[in-house]
N, C-alpha and C positions, 0 to 999 in steps of 0.2 A: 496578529498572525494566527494560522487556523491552527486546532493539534492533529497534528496527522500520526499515525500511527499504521505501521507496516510488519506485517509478517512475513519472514523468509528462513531460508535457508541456505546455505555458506556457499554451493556451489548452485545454487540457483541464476543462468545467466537473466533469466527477466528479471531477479531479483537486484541484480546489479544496475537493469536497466534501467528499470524504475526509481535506485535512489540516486543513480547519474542524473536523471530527467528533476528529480526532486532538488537536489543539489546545484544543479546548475539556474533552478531558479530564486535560492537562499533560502529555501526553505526546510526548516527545523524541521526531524522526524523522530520518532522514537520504532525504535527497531527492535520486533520479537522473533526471533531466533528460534522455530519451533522444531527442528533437526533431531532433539535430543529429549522432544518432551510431550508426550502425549498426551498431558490434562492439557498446556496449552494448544498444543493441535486443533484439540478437541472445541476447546471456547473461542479460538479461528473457524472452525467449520461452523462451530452453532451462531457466531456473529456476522460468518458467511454464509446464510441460509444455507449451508451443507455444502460449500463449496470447497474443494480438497487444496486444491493447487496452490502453491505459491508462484508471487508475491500475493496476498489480500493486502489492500489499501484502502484505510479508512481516515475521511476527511470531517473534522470533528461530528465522531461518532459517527457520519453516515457511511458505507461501506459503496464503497467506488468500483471497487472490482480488481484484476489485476493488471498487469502494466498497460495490456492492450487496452483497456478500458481508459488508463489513466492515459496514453498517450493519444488515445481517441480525443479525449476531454481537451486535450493540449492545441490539438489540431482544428478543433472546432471554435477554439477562443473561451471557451469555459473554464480553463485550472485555474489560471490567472486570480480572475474574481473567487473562486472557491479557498485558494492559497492566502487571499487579502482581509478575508471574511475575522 
């Protein structure tokens, strides 16, 4: 199974979106909570080419984008294999 790894924050609704969408297909995440902490913000943006927003979602190591992107990926038949990898 891939490691995924997810940055958000507590009242983020894409952030809920995202690990509903992640959740509903068994798939294990590690969730960074960057609400309350500014070095990790910081190593979110610099991992997301400078991208601010939450959720960022990264699919072992490669950075996917955020919910839109991942449920783009869903839609097009791609998570799936990325999820199984």
């Amino acid at each position: 199974m891939a490691q995924i790894e997810i940055y958000t924050t507590p009242l983020c609704g894409f952030c809920h979106a995202a690990k509903r969408l992640l959740n509903s297909k068994d798939a294990g995440f590690t969730e960074i909570d960057v609400s309350r902490d500014g070095e990790l913000r910081q190593k979110m943006m610099d991992r997301a080419n400078g991208r601010h927003t939450v959720p960022q979602i990264f699919i072992d190591g490669t950075h996917v984008g955020g919910f839109d992107d991942l449920a783009a990926l869903e839609r097009q038949g791609k998570l799936d294999p990325m999820l199984a990898a």
